[in-house]
Every structure is written in structure tokens, then in C-alpha cells.
C-alpha positions in Angstrom: -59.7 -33.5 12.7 -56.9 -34.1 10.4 -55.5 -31.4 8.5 -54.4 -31.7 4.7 -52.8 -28.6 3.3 -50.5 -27.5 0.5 -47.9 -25.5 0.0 -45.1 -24.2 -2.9 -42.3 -26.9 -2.8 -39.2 -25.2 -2.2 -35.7 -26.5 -3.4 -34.6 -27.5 0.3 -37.2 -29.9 -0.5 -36.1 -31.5 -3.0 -34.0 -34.7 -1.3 -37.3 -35.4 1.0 -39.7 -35.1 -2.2 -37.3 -37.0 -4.1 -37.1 -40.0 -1.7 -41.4 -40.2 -1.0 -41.5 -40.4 -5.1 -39.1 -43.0 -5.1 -40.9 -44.7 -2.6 -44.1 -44.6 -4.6 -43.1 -45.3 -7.9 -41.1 -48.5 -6.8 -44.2 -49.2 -5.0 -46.3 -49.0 -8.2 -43.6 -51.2 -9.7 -43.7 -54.2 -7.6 -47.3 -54.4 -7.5 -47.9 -53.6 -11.5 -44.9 -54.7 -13.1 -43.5 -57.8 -11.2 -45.2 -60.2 -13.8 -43.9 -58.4 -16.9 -40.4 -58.5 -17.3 -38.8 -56.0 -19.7 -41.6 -54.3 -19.5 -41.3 -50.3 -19.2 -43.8 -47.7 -18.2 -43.6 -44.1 -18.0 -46.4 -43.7 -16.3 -45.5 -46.6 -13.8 -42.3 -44.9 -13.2 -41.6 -41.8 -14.7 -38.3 -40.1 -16.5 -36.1 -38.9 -13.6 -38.9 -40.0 -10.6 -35.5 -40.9 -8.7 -33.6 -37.9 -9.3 -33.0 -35.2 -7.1 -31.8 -33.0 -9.9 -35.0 -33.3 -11.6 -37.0 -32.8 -8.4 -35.3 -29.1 -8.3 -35.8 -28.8 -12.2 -39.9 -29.4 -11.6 -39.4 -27.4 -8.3 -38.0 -24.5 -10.5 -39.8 -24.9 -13.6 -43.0 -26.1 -12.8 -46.1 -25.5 -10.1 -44.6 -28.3 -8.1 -46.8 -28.4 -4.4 -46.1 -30.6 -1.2 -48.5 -32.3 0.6 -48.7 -31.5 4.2 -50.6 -33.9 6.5 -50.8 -33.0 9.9 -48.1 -30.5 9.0 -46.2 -33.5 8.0 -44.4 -33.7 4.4 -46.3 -36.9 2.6 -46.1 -36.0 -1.1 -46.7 -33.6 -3.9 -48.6 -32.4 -6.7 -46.7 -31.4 -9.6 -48.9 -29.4 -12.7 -48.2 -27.7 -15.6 -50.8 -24.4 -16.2 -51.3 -24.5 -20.3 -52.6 -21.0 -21.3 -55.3 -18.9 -19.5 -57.7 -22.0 -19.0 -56.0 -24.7 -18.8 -54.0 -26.8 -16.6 -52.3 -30.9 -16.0 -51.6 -32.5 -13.6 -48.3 -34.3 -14.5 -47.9 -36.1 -10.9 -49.2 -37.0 -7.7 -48.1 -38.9 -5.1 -48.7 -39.5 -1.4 -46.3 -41.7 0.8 -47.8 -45.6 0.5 -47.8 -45.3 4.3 -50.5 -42.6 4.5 -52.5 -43.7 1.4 -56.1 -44.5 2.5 -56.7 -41.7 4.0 -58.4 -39.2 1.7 -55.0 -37.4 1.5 -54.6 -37.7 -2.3 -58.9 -36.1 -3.3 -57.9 -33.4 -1.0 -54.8 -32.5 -2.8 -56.4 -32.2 -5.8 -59.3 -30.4 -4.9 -56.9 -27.9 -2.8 -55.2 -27.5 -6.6 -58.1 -26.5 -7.9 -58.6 -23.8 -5.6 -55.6 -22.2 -6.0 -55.6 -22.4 -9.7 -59.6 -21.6 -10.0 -59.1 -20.0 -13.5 -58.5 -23.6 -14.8 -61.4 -25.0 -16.6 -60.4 -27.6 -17.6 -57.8 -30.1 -15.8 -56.2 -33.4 -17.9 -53.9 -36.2 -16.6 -52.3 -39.5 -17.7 -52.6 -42.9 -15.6 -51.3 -46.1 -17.0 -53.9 -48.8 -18.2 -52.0 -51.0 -15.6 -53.0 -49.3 -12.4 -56.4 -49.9 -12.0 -57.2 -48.3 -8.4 -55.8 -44.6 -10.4 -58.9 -45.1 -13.0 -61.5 -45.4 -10.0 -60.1 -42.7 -8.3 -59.5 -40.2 -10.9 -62.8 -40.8 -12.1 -64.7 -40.4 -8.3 -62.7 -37.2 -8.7 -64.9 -35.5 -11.8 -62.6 -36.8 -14.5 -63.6 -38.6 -17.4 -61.6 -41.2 -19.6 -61.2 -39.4 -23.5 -58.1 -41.7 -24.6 -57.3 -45.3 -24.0 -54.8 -47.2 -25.5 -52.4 -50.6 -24.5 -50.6 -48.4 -21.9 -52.2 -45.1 -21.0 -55.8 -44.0 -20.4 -56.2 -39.8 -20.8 -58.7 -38.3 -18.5 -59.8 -35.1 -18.4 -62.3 -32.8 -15.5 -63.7 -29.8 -17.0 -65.0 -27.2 -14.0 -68.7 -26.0 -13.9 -68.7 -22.5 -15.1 -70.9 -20.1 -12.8 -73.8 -18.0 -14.3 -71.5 -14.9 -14.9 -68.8 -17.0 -16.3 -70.9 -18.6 -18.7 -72.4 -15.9 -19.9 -68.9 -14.1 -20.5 -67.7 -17.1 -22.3 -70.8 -16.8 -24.7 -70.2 -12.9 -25.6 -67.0 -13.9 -26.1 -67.8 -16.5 -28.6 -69.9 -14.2 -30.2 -67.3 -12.1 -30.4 -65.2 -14.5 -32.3 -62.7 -14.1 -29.5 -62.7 -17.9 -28.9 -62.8 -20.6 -31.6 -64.0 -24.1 -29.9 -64.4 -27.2 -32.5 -64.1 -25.7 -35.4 -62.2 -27.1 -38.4 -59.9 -24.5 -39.7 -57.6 -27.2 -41.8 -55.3 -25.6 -44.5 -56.2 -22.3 -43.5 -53.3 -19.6 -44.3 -53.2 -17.0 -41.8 -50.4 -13.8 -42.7 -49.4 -11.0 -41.2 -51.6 -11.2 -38.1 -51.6 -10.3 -34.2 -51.8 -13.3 -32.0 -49.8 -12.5 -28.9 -50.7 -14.4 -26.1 -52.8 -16.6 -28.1 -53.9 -20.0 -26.2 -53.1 -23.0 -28.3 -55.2 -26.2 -26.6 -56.0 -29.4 -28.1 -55.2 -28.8 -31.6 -54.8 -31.6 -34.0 -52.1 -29.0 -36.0 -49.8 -31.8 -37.6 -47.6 -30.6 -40.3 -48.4 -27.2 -39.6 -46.0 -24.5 -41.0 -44.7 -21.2 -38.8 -42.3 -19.0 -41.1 -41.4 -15.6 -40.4 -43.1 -15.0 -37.5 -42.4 -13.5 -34.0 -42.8 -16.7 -31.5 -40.8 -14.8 -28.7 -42.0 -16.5 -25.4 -44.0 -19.2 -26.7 -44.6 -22.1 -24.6 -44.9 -25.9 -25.9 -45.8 -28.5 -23.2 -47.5 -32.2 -23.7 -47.4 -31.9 -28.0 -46.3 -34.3 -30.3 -43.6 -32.6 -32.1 -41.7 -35.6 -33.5 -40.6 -35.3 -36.9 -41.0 -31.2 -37.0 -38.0 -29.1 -38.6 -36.3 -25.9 -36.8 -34.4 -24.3 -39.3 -33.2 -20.7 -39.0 -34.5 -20.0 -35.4 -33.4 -18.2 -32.9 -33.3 -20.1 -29.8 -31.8 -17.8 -27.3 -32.3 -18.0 -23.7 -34.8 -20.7 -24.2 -35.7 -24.0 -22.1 -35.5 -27.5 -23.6 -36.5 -29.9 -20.6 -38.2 -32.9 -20.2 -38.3 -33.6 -23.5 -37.2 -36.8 -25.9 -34.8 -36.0 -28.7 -34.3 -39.9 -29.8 -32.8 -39.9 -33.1 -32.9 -35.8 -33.6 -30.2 -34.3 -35.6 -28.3 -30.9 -34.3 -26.8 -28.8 -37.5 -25.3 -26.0 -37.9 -26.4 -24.6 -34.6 -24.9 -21.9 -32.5 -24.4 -23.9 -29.1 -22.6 -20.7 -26.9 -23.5 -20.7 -23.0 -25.7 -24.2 -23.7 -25.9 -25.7 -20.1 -26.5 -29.7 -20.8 -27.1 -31.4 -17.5 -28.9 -34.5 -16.2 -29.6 -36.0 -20.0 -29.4 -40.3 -20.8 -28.7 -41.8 -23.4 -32.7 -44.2 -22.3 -32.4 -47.7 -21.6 -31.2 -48.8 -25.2 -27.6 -46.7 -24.2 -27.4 -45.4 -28.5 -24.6 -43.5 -28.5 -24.6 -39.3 -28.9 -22.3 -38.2 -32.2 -20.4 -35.3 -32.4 -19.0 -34.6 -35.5 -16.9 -31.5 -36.8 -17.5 -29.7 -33.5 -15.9 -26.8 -32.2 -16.4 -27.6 -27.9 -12.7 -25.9 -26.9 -12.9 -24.7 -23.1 -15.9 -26.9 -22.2 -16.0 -28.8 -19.2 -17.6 -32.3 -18.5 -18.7 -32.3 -15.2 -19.7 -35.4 -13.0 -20.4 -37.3 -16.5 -20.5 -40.8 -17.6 -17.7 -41.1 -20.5 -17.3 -44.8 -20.6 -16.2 -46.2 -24.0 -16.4 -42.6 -25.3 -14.2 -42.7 -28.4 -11.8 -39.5 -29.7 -10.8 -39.7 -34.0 -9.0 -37.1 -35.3 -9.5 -34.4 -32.6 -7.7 -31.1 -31.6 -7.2 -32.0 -27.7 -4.5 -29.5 -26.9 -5.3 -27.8 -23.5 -7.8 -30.3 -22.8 -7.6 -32.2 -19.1 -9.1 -35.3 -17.7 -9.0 -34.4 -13.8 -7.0 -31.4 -14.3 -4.4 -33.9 -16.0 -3.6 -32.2 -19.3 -4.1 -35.1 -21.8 -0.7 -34.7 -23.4 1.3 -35.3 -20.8 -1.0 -38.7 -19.9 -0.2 -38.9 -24.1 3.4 -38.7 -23.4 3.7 -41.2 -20.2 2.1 -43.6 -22.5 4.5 -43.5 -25.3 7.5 -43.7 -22.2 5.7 -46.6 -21.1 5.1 -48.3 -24.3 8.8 -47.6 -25.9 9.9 -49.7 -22.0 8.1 -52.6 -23.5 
């Protein structure tokens, strides 16, 4: 009989993970893309599928799970758990050479086991890959969003009898609020720690003066929101699209940038009237990066102080 488990990806894992993802998303690629050209798909292939770097960021970050088959590495299951009841699943894949063979249904079913608090499971599959709709929907989950390029499914778990009948009292409590329309409702001076926030439509929304210590956004929309007079500290920024955001007046000490693009377009990132003395660029892709008007003393380009490479240049150019 064979034998599907999983188990917690650890960071040793990453380069092996790393390579099976890369080997599944090109996969996808060729066999849904090679008729479109300029064509790109997120869900096709995903931000940073071929990184390693990001591999340990999910393996860190997120509930990121390998797929043993036969006690053999073959893939992994990557979710995100969104408050108490919640959860997504942000990526699976299974090694094309084992596909076929149940490997994938077991996987998730195994995930919801382990997470069995989760009522409710979503996921994103591109309107291109047609065998991901048939599966996803033998596996309980129902299409709730469709557009050009991405179909939204979502599985909601049976709730036993005891369950059930908790989740009424609790309604009747008031302790839950499910479909309800609370548009332009002003709420002040209230307790809502650990409050789960799931499937709101909450567009232009206003938090002021308020203790959001510990809060956790995944999978929103928050393009064209404003963060002014926050306090930041010690907090994650990840996975996340910033196209066309503006930084100002923002305290950047102990920041740690790493493994961030500038997308396919290549715009260029602007600093302006920044104070960066003692920061290192590490490992990073300066091409055609332009300095105006800049203090540069002390500064080094492969622990070559700038002045001097300044000086030789001036040498060099009085010679001709």
C-alpha cells in the first residue's frame, strides 16, 4: 500500500522544495502558456516560485508542509491560517513525475486534519488550468469568483452536532456577526482584541487612534490605503506589491530589505533626501543606478572607498 504523509518543511529543505516547484510551475507554463506570448500569470507561476530565499521566507513565515510519498520528498503544501476559523491554501504542488497518483487529494485532506478548527478553506487557480478546476472541485470546493484569469474556490467543513449547536448560542449571543451589513457604522472606544476579520467588503474604512498591536493582514486589497503616523515596529512586510507606493517621512532604523524586484516592467525605485550612512548593499543588482548630489564619504564599492576610485579617475582623465 503506498504511503502519503506530511510533515513541517524545515529550512534544510528549502533547495529540494525549491527545485520540485520549479519543476512544476515551468511545467504548468509550457503546457498553459506556450500559445500566449507576453502573457503573465501569477497563478501559472507565482512571485518567487524559483527562489530559494523565498522557499525559507514561506518555510519561516508560513504553515509550509512537504509531501512525503513512500517516505520520499515529492512536494508541498503551503497555507496561510486567517483567524480562529479560517484557513488558504496558497500552494500545492506535487513532482509532475508522481502526479496521477492520488498524491495531491491526500495532501489536502491530511491538511485538514491537522488544522481541523478550519471551517472554512479558500484557494486561487488560474482560469487557464483547467484539470486544477475538476480537481479542486472533486475535493468539496466550490467556485465563488471567476474572472479572465482566476477562478476563487472555497470548501466550507461540515460542522458536527455539538459544533453547530455552539455556533448558534454564539450567534445568539452576538458573539459572531455573519452577513450582516454594518456600512458606515462608527464604532469608539471599544474592546476588540483578537477579533477575526474574514471576508469583509471594508473599502475606505477608517482606523484612528487605536491599538492594532499584533494584527495580522493576509489576501486584502489594500491598494490605495494611507498609513500616516503609525508605528511600525518589529513588523513584517512580505509578499506583498508596493507598485507605485510612496515612503515619507518614515523612520527606516534596523529595516532589513532583501529579495525585493523591481516586476517585469524594471520602474526604477527613488530615493530622495535620504539619510542611508553605514548601510550596506549586499548581493544587489545596481545596474544603471544613478548618484546626484550625494554625501558618499566613507562609502565603498567592494570595500574600495569611492573616493579613491574618484581620485584614480580624475589621474586618469588629466593623462588624456
Amino acid at each position: 500500500m503506498c504511503t502519503i504523509t506530511i510533515e513541517r518543511a524545515r529550512i534544510e529543505d528549502a533547495d529540494i522544495l525549491t527545485d520540485i516547484k520549479r519543476k512544476v510551475f515551468d511545467a504548468e507554463k509550457d503546457k498553459w502558456l506556450s500559445y500566449a506570448e507576453n502573457v503573465v500569470d501569477y497563478n501559472i507561476q507565482p512571485p518567487g516560485y524559483d527562489s530559494i530565499e523565498m522557499g525559507k521566507y514561506m518555510i519561516l513565515e508560513l504553515n509550509y508542509f512537504k509531501i512525503l510519498y513512500q517516505e520520499e520528498l515529492v512536494g508541498g503544501v503551503i497555507i496561510t491560517l486567517e483567524g480562529k476559523r479560517h484557513g488558504r491554501v496558497d500552494r500545492i504542488f506535487v513532482d509532475p513525475d508522481y502526479q496521477g497518483k492520488g498524491i495531491g487529494s491526500s495532501a489536502i485532506g491530511l491538511i485538514e486534519k491537522e488544522f481541523p478548527q478550519v471551517k472554512s478553506w479558500e484557494l486561487e487557480t488560474s482560469s487557464r488550468q483547467l484539470n486544477n478546476h475538476a480537481f479542486y472541485e472533486k475535493m468539496g470546493y466550490t467556485k465563488i469568483f471567476e474572472s479572465e484569469d482566476e477562478f476563487c474556490y472555497e470548501k466550507r467543513v461540515q460542522l458536527d452536532a455539538t459544533e453547530e449547536a455552539g455556533t448558534r448560542e454564539i450567534l445568539i449571543q452576538g458573539d459572531t456577526l455573519g452577513q450582516v451589513d454594518l456600512s458606515r457604522l462608527q464604532v469608539e472606544q471599544s474592546d476588540m482584541k483578537e477579533t477575526d476579520f474574514y471576508g469583509i467588503a471594508g473599502a475606505h474604512t477608517t482606523f484612528s487612534n487605536s491599538n492594532l498591536m499584533g494584527a495580522q493582514f493576509s489576501n486584502c486589497n489594500l491598494s490605495e490605503s494611507r498609513f500616516q503616523n503609525i508605528n511600525f515596529k518589529k513588523s513584517l512586510f512580505a509578499d506583498l506589491n508596493l507598485s507605485h507606493s510612496e515612503f515619507a517621512h518614515v523612520t527606516f532604523g534596523g529595516v532589513y530589505v532583501h529579495d525585493t524586484t523591481l516586476e517585469d516592467k524594471e520602474e526604477p525605485v527613488r530615493f530622495e533626501r535620504c539619510d542611508l550612512k553605514g548601510s550596506p548593499f549586499k548581493s544587489c543588482n545596481l545596474n544603471d543606478v544613478e548618484l546626484i548630489d550625494c554625501e558618499t564619504e566613507g562609502m565603498r564599492i567592494n570595500n574600495i572607498l569611492v573616493k579613491d576610485l574618484l581620485d584614480a579617475y580624475e589621474v586618469v582623465h588629466k593623462k588624456r
